[in-house]
Steps between C-alpha positions, in 0.01 A plus 500: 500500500240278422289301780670178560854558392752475730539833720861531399452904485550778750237749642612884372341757669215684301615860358461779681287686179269316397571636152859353531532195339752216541607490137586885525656539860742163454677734215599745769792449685387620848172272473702213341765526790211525781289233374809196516580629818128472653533120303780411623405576886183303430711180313723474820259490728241281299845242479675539813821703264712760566572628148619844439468758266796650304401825367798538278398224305150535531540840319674320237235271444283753435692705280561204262122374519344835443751580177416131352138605542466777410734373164194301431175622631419567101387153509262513804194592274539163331444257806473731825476141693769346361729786463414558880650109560806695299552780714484256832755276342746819400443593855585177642826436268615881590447378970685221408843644245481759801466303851266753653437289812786298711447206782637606855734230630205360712209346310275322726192299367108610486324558826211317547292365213742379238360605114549258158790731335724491843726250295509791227601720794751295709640465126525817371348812735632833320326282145141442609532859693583646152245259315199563757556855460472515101223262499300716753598838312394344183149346679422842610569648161282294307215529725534861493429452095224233564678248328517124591733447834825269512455153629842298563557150316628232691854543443503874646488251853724260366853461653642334220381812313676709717804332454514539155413853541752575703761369326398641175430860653837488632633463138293710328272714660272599214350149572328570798230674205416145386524328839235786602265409233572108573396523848161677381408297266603707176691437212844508589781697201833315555655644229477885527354556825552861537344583125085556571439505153624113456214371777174303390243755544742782323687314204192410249401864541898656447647243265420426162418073450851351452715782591855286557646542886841531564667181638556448860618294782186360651551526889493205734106411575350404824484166566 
């Protein structure tokens, strides 16, 4: 993440082999599993939570983020930084269709110093848990490839934002691939989200000039 941006991002522990690399060990399973957990210990404790991990689900997740991936990782020679921004927003739509993380009846407030996305928090914990995790994955990914590092917009620490997320997540969660690109800054695809080949940095290079779209309902923007 670049110097100056807001440290809305979690601090994964470095790989055991130094020839392992992020982009390859989040495809496994085991490493996948392993590497929320050791996030999620670190979120409550940073926030004063007492989230908890549902395996079942988390599994699920995985399952349905891997196969999108791997369903397009044709494209990834196109863009590697912007299909990278992809894969974090598949992976954040497939936490949030499968609730991998559940509040405890008891959610006390931060210890101690209080941090500017508590409102985001106190809003909506198992969100920013999922959202700080794909943003850090994806961080650590790109600087694995040398390639420019994620810096969050304004509205990525914007209640209002949230809101809308939220409520449009809830609806349909192939939005949260947008969202993920509005909060850092990118060029948001409303209208088929979960199609790589339709994003800025892809289309000019896939589609012919004028090539007609199919119509669609255009999703409720944030405000």
């Amino acid at each position: 993440m670049k110097d100056g941006a807001v440290k809305l991002n979690l601090n994964l522990p470095p790989a055991a082999d130094d020839r392992a690399h992020m982009r390859r060990s989040i495809r496994r399973l085991s490493d996948f599993s392993k590497t929320v957990e050791f996030a999620l210990r670190q979120f409550n404790t940073r926030y004063g939570l007492h989230l908890e991990l549902a395996p079942r689900h988390l599994t699920r997740a995985f399952l349905e983020w891997a196969r999108a991936f791997d369903e397009q990782r044709e494209l990834a020679d196109r863009d590697r930084r912007d299909f990278s921004h992809f894969a974090a927003g598949l992976m954040l739509r497939s936490l949030i269709r499968n609730p991998s993380v559940t509040p405890s009846a008891e959610r006390p407030g931060p210890a101690g110093s209080r941090h500017e996305e508590d409102a985001l928090v106190e809003f909506w914990p198992e969100g920013v848990f999922y959202f700080e995790f794909c943003i850090t994955v994806l961080d650590r990914v790109l600087e694995e490839q040398s390639l420019e590092a994620i810096e969050l917009s304004p509205q990525a620490i914007n209640l209002r934002s949230w809101q809308s997320f939220r409520e449009n997540v809830a609806e349909n969660p192939d939005l949260a691939i947008p969202f993920l690109d509005l909060f850092l800054g990118g060029d948001p695809v409303w209208d088929f989200p979960t199609a790589a080949r339709f994003r800025s940095a892809l289309k000019k290079q896939l589609l012919p000039e004028g090539l007609p779209r199919p119509a669609t309902a255009r999703p409720l923007r944030p405000n």
